[in-house]
mmCIF file of the N, C-alpha and C atoms, coordinates in Angstrom:
data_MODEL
# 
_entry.id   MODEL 
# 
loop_
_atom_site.group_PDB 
_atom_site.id 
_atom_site.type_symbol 
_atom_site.label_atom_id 
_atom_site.label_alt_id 
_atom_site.label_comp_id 
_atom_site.label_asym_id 
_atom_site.label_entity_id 
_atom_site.label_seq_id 
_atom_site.pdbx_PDB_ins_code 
_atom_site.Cartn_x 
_atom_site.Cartn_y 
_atom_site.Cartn_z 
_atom_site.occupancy 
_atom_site.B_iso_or_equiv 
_atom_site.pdbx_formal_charge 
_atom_site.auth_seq_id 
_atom_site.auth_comp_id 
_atom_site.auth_asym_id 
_atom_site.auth_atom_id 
_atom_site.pdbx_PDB_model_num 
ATOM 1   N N  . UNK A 1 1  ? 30.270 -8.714  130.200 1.00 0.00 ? 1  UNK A N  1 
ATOM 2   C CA . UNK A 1 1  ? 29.971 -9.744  131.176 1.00 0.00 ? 1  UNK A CA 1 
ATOM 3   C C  . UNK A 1 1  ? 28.476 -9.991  131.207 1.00 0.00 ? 1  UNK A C  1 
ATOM 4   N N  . UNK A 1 2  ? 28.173 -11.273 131.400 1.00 0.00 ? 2  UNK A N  1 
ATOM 5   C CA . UNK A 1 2  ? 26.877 -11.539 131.692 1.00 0.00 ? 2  UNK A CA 1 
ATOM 6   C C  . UNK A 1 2  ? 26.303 -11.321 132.874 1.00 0.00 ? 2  UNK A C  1 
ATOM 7   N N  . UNK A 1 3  ? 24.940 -10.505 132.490 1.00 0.00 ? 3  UNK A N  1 
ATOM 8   C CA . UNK A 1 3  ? 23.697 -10.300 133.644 1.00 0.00 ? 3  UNK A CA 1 
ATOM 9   C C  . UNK A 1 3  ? 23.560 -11.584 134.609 1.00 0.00 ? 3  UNK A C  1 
ATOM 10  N N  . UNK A 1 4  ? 23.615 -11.539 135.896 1.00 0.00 ? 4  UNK A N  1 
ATOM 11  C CA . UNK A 1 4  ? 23.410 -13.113 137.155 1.00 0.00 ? 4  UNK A CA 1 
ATOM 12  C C  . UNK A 1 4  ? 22.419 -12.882 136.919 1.00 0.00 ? 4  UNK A C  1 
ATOM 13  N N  . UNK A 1 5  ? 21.336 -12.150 136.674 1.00 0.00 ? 5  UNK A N  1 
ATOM 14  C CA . UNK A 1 5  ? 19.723 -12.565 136.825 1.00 0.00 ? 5  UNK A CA 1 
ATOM 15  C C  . UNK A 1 5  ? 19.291 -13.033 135.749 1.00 0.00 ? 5  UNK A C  1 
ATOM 16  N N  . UNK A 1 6  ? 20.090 -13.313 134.999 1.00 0.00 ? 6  UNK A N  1 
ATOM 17  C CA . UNK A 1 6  ? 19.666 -14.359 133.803 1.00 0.00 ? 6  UNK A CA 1 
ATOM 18  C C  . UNK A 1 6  ? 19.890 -15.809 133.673 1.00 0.00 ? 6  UNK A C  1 
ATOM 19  N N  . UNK A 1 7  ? 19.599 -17.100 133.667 1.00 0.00 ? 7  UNK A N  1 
ATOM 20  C CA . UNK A 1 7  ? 20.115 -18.073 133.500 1.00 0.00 ? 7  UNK A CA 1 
ATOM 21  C C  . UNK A 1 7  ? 20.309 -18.621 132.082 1.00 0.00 ? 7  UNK A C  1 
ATOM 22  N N  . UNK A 1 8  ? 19.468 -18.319 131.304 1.00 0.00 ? 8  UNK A N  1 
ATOM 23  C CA . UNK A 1 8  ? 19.291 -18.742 130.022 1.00 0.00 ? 8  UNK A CA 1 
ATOM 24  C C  . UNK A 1 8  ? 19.720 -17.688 128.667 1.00 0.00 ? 8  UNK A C  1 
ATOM 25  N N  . UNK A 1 9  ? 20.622 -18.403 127.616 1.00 0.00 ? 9  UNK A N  1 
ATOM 26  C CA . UNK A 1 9  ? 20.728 -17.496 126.474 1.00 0.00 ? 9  UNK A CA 1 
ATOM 27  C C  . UNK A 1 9  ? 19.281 -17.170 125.797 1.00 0.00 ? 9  UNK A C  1 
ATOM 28  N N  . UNK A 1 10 ? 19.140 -16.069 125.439 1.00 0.00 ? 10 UNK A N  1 
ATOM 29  C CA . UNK A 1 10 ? 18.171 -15.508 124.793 1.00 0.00 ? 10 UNK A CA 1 
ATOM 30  C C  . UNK A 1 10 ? 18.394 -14.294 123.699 1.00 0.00 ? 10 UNK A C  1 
ATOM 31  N N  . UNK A 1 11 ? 17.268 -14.093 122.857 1.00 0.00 ? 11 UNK A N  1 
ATOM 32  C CA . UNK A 1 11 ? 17.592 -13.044 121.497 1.00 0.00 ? 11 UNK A CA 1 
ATOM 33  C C  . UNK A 1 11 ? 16.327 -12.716 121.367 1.00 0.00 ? 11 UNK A C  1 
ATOM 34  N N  . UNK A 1 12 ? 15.810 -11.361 121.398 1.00 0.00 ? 12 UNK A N  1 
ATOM 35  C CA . UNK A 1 12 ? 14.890 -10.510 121.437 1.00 0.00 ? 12 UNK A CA 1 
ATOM 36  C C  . UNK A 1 12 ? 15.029 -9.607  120.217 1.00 0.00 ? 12 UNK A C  1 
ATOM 37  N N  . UNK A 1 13 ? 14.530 -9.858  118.950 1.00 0.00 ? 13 UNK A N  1 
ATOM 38  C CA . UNK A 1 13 ? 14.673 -9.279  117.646 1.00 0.00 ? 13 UNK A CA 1 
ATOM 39  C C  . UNK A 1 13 ? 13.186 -8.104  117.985 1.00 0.00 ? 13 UNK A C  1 
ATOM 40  N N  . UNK A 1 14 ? 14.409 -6.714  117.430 1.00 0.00 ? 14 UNK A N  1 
ATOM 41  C CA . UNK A 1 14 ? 13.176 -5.590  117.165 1.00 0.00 ? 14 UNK A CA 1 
ATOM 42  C C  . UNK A 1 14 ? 13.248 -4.559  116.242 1.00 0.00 ? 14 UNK A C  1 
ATOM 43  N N  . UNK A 1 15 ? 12.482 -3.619  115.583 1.00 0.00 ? 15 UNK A N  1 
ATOM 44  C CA . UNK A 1 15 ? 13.188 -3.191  114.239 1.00 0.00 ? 15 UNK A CA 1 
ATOM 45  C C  . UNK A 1 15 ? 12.603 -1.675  114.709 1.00 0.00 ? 15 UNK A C  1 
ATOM 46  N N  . UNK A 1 16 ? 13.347 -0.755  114.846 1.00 0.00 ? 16 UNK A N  1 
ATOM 47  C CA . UNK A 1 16 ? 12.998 0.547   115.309 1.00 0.00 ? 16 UNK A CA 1 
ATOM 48  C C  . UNK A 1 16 ? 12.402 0.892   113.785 1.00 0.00 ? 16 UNK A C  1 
ATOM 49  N N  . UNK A 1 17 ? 11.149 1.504   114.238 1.00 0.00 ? 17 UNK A N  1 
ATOM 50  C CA . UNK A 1 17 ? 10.056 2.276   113.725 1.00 0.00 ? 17 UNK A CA 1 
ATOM 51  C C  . UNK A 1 17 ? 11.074 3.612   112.667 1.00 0.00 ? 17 UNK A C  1 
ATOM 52  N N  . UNK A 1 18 ? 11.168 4.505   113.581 1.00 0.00 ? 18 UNK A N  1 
ATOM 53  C CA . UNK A 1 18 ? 11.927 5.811   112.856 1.00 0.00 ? 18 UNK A CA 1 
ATOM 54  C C  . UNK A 1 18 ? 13.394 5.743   111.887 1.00 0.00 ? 18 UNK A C  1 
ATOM 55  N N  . UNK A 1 19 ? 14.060 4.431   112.362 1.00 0.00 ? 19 UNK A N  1 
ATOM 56  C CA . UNK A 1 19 ? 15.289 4.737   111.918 1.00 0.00 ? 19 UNK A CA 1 
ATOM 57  C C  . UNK A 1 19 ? 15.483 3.113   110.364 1.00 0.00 ? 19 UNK A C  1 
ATOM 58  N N  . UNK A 1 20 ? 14.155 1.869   111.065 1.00 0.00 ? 20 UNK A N  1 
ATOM 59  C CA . UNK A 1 20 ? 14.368 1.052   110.160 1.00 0.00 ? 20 UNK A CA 1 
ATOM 60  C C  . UNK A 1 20 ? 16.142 0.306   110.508 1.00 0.00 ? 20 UNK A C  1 
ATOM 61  N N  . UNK A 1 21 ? 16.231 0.270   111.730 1.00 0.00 ? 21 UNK A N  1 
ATOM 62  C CA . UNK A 1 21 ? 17.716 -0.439  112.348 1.00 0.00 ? 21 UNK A CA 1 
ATOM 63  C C  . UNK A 1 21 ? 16.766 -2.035  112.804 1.00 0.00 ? 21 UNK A C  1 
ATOM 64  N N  . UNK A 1 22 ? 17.318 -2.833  112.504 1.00 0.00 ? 22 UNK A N  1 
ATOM 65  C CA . UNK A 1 22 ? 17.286 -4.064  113.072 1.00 0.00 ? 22 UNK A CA 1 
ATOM 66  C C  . UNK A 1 22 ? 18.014 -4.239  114.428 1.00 0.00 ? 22 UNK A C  1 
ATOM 67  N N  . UNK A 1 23 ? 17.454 -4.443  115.307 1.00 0.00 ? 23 UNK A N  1 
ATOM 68  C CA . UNK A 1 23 ? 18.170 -4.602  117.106 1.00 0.00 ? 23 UNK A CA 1 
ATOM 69  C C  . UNK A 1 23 ? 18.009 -6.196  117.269 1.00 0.00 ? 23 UNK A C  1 
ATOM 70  N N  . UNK A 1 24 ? 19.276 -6.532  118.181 1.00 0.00 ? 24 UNK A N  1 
ATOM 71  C CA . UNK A 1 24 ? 18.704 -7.971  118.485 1.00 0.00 ? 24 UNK A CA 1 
ATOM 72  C C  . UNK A 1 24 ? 19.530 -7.258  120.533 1.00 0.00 ? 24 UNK A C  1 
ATOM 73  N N  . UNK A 1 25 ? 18.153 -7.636  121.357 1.00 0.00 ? 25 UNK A N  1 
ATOM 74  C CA . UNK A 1 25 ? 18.430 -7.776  122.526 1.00 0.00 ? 25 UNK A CA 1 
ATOM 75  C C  . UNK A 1 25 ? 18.516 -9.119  123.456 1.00 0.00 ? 25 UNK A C  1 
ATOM 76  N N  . UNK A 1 26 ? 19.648 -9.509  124.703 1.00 0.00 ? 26 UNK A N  1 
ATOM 77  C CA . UNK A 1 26 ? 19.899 -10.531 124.765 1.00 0.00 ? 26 UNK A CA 1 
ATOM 78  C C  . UNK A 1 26 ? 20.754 -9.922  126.070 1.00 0.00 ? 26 UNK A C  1 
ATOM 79  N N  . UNK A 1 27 ? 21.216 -11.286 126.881 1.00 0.00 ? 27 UNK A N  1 
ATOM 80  C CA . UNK A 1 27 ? 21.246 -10.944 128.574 1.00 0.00 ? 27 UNK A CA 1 
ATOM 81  C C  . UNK A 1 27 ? 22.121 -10.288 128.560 1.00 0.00 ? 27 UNK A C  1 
ATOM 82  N N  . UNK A 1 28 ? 23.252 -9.587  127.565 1.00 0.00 ? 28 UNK A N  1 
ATOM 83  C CA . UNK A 1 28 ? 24.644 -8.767  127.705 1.00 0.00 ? 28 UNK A CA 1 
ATOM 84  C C  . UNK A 1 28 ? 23.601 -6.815  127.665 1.00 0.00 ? 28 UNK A C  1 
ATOM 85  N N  . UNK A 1 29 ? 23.108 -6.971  126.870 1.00 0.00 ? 29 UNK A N  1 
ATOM 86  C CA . UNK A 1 29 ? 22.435 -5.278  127.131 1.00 0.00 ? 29 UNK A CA 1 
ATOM 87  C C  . UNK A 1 29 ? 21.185 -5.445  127.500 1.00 0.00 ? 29 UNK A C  1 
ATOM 88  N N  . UNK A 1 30 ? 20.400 -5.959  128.478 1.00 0.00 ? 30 UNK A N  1 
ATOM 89  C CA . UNK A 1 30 ? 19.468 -6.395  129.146 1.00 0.00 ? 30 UNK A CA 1 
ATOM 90  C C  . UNK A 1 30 ? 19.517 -6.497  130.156 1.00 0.00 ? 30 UNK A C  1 
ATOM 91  N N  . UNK A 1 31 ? 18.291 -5.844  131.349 1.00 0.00 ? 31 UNK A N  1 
ATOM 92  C CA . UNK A 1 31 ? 18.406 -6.218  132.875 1.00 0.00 ? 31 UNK A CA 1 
ATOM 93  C C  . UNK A 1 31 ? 17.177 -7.076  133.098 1.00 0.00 ? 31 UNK A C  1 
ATOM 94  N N  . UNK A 1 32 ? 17.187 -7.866  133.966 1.00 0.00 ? 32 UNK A N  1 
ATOM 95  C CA . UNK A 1 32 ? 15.596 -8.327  134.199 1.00 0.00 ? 32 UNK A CA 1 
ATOM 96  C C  . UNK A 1 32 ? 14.641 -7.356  134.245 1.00 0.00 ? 32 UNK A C  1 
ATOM 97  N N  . UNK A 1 33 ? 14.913 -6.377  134.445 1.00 0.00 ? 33 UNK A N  1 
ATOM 98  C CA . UNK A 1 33 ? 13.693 -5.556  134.883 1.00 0.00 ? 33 UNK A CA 1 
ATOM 99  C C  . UNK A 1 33 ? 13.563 -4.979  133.293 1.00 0.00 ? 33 UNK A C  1 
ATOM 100 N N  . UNK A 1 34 ? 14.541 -4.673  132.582 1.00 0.00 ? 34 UNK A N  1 
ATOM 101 C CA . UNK A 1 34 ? 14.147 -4.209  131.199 1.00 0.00 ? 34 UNK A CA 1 
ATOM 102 C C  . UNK A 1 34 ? 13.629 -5.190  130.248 1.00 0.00 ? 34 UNK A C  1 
ATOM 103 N N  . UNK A 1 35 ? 13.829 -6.810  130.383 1.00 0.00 ? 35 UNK A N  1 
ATOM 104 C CA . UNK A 1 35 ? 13.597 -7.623  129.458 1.00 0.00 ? 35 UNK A CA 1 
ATOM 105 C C  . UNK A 1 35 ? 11.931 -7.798  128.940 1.00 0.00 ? 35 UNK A C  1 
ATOM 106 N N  . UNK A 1 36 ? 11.439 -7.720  129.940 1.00 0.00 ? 36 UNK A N  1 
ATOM 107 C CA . UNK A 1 36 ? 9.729  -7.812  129.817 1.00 0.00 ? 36 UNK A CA 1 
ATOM 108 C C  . UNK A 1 36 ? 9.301  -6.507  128.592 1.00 0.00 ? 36 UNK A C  1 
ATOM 109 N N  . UNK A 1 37 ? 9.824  -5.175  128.562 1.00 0.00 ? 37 UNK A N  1 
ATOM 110 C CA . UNK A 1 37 ? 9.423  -4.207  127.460 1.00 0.00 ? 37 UNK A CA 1 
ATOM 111 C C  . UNK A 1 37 ? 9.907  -4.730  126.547 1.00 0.00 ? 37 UNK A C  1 
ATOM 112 N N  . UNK A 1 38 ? 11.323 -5.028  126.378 1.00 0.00 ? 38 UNK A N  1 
ATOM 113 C CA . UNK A 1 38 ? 12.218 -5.700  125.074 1.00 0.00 ? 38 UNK A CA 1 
ATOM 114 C C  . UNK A 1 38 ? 11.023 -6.832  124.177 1.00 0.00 ? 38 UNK A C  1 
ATOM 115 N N  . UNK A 1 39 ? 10.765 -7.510  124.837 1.00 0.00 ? 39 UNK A N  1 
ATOM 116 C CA . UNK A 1 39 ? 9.673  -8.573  124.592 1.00 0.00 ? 39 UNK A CA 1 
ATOM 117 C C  . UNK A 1 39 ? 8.464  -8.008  124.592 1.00 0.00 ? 39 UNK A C  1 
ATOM 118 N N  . UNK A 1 40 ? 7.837  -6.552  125.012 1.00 0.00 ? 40 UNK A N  1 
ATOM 119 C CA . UNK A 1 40 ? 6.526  -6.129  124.487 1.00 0.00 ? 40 UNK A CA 1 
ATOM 120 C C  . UNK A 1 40 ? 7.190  -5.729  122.961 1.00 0.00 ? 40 UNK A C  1 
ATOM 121 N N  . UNK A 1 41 ? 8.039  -5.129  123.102 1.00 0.00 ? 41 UNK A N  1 
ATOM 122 C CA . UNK A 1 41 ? 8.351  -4.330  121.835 1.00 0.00 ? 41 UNK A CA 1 
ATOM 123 C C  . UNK A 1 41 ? 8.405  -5.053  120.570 1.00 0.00 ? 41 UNK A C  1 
ATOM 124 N N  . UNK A 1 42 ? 9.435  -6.501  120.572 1.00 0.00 ? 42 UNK A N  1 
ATOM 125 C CA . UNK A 1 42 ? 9.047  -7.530  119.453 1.00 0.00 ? 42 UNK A CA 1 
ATOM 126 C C  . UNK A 1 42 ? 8.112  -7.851  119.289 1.00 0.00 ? 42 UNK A C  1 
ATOM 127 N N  . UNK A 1 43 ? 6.963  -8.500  120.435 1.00 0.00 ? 43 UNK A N  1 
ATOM 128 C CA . UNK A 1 43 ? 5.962  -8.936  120.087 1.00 0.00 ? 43 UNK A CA 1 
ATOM 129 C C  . UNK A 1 43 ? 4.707  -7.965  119.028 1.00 0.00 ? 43 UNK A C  1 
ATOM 130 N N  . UNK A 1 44 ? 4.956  -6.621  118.926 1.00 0.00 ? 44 UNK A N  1 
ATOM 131 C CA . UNK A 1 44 ? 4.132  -5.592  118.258 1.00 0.00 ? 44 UNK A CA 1 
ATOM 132 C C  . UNK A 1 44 ? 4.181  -5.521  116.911 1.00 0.00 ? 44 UNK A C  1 
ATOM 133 N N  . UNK A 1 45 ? 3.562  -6.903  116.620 1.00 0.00 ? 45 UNK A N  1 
ATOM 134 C CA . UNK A 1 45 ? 3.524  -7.264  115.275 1.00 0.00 ? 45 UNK A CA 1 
ATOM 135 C C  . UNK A 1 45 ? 2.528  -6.169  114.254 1.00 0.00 ? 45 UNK A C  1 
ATOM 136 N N  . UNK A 1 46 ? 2.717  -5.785  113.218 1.00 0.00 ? 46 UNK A N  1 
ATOM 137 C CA . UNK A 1 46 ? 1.939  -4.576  112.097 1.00 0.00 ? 46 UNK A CA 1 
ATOM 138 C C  . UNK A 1 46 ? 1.176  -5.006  112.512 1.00 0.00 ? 46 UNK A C  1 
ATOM 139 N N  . UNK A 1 47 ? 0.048  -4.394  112.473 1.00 0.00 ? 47 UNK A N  1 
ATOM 140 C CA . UNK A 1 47 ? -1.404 -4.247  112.325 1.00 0.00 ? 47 UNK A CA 1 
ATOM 141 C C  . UNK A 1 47 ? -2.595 -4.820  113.205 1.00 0.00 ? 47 UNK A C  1 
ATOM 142 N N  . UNK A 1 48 ? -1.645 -5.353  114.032 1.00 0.00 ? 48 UNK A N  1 
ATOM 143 C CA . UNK A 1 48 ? -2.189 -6.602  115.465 1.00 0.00 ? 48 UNK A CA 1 
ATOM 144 C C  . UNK A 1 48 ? -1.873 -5.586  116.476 1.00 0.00 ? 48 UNK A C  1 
ATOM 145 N N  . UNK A 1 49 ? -0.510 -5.344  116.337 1.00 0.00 ? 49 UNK A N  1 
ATOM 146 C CA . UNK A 1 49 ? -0.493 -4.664  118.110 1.00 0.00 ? 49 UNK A CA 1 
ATOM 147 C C  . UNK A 1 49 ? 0.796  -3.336  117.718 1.00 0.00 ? 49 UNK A C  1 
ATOM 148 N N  . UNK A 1 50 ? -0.338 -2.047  118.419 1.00 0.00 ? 50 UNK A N  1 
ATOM 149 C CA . UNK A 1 50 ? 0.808  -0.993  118.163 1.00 0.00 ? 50 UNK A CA 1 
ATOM 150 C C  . UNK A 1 50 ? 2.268  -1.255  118.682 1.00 0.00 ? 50 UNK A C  1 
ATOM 151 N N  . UNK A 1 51 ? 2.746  -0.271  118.285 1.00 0.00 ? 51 UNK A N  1 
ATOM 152 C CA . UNK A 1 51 ? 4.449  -0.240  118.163 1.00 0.00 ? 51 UNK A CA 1 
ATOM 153 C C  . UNK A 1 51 ? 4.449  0.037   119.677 1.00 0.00 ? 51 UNK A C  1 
ATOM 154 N N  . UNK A 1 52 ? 5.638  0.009   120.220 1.00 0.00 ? 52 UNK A N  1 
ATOM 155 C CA . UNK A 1 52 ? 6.130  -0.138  121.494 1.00 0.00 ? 52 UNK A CA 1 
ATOM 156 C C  . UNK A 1 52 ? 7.228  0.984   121.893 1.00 0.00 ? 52 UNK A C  1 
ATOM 157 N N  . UNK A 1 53 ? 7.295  2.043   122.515 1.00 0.00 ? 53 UNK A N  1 
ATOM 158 C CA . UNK A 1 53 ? 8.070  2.469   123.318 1.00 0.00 ? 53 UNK A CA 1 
ATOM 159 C C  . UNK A 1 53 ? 9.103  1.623   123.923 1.00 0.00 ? 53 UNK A C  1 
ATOM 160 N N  . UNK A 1 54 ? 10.573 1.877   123.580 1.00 0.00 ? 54 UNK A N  1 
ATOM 161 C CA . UNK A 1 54 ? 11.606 1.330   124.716 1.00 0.00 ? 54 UNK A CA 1 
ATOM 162 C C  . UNK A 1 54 ? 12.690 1.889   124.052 1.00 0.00 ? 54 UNK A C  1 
ATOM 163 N N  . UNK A 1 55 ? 13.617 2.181   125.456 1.00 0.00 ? 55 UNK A N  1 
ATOM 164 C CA . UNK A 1 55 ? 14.875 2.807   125.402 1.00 0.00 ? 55 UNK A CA 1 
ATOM 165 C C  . UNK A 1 55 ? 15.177 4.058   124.465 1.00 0.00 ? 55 UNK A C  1 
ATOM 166 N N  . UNK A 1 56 ? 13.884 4.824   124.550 1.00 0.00 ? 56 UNK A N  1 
ATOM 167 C CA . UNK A 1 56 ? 14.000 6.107   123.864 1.00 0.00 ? 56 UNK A CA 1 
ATOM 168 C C  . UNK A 1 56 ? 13.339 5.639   122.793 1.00 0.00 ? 56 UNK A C  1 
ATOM 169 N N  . UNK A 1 57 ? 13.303 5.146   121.914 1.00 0.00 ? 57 UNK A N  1 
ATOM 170 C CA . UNK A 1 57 ? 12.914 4.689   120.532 1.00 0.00 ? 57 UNK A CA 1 
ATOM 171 C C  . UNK A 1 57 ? 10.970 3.985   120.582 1.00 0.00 ? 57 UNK A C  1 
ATOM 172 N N  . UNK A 1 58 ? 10.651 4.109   118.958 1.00 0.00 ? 58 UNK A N  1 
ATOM 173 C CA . UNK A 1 58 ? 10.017 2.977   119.037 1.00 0.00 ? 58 UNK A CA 1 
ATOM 174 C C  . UNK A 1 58 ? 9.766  1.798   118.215 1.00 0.00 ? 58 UNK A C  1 
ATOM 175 N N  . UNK A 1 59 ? 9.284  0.947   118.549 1.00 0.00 ? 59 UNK A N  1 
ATOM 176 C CA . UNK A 1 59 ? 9.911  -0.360  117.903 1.00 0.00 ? 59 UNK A CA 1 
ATOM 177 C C  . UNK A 1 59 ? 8.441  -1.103  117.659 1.00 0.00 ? 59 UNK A C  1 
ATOM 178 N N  . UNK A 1 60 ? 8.996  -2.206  116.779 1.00 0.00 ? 60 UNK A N  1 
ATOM 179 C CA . UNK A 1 60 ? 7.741  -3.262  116.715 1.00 0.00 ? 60 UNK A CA 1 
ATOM 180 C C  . UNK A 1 60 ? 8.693  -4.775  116.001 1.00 0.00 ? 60 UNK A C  1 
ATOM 181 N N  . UNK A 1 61 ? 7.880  -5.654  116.209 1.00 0.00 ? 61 UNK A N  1 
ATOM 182 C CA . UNK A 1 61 ? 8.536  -7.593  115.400 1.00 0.00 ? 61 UNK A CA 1 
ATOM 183 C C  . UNK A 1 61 ? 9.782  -6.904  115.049 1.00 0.00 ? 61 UNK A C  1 
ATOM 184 N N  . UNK A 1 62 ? 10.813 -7.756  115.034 1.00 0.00 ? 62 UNK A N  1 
ATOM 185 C CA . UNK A 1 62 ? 11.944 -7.453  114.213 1.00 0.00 ? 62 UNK A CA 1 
ATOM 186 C C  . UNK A 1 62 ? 11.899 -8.337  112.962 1.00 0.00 ? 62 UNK A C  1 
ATOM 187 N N  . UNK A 1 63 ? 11.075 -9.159  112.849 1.00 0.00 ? 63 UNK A N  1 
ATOM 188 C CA . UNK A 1 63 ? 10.490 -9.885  111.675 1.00 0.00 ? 63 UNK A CA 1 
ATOM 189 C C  . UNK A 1 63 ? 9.913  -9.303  110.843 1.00 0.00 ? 63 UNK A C  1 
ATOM 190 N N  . UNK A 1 64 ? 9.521  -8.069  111.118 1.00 0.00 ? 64 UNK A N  1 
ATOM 191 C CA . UNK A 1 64 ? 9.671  -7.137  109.765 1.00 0.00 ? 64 UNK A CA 1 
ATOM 192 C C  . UNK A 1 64 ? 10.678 -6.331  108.894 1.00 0.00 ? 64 UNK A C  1 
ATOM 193 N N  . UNK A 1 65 ? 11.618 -6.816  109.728 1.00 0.00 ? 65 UNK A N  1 
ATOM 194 C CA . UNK A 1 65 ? 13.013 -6.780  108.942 1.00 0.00 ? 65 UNK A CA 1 
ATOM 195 C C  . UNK A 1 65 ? 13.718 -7.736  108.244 1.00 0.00 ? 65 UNK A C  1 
ATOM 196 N N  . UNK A 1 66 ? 13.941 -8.759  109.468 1.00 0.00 ? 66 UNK A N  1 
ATOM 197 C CA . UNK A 1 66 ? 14.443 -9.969  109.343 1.00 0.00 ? 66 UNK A CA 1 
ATOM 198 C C  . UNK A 1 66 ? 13.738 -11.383 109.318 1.00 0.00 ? 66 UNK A C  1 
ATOM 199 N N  . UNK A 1 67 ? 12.963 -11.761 108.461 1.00 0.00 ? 67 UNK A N  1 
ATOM 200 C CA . UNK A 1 67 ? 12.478 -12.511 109.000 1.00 0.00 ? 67 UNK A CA 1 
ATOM 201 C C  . UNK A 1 67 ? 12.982 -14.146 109.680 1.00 0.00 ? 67 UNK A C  1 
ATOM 202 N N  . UNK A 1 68 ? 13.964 -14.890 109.436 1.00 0.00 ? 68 UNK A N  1 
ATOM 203 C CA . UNK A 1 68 ? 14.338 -15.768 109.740 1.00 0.00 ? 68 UNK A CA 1 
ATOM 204 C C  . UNK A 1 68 ? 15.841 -15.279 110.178 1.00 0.00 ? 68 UNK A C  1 
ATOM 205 N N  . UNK A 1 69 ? 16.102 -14.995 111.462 1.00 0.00 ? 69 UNK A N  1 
ATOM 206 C CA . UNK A 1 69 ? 17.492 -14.761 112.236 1.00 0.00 ? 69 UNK A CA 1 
ATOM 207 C C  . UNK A 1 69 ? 18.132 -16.107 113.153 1.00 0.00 ? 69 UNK A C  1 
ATOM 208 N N  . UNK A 1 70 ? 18.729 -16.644 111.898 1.00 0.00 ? 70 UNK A N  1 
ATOM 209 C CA . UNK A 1 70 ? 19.340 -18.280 112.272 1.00 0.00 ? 70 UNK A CA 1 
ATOM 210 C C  . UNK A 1 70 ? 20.419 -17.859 112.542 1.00 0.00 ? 70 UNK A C  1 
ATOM 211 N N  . UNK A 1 71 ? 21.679 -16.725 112.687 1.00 0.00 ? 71 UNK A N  1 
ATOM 212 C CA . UNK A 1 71 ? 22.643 -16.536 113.395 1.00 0.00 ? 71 UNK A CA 1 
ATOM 213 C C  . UNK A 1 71 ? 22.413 -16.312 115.028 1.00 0.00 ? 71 UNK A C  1 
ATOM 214 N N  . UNK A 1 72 ? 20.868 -15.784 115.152 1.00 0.00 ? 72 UNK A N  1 
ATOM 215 C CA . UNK A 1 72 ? 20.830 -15.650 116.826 1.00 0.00 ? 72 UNK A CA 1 
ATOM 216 C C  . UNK A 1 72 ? 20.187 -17.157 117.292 1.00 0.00 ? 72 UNK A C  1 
ATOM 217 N N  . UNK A 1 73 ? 19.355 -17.730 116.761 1.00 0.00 ? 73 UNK A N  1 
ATOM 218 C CA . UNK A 1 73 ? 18.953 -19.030 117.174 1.00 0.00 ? 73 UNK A CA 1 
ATOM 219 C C  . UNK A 1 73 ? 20.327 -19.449 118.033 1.00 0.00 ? 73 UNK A C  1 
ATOM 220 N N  . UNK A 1 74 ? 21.005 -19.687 116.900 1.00 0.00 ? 74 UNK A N  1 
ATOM 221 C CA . UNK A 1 74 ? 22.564 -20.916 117.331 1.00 0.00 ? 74 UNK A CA 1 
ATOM 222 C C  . UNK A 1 74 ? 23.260 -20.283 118.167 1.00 0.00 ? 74 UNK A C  1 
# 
């Protein structure tokens, strides 16, 4: 079921550091209060901005995995 504190579909691509898993986060495993790290954590592009702590793991861009994810766009 979908999160009420969300109004809008969204996809938060992130690529865990240790394990090399591609994550895509989005309002079904997301709370408002968790979405803001989800979104530090992608944004921690190589060499611009360290990797990110969240949900135990750590993460950075998921565009270093994937770079063009046109199944979550649509």
């Amino acid at each position: 079921m979908f999160s009420e504190g969300f109004k809008r579909d969204f996809s938060i691509a992130t690529a865990n550091i240790e394990t090399g898993e591609y994550t895509i986060y989005n309002r079904e495993n997301l709370t408002p209060e968790t979405a803001p790290y989800a979104a530090m954590s992608s944004g921690s592009i190589p060499v611009v901005f360290q990797p990110r702590h969240f949900d135990g793991n750590l993460y950075m861009d998921g565009g270093t995995i994937y770079n063009v994810n046109i199944p979550s766009a649509i």
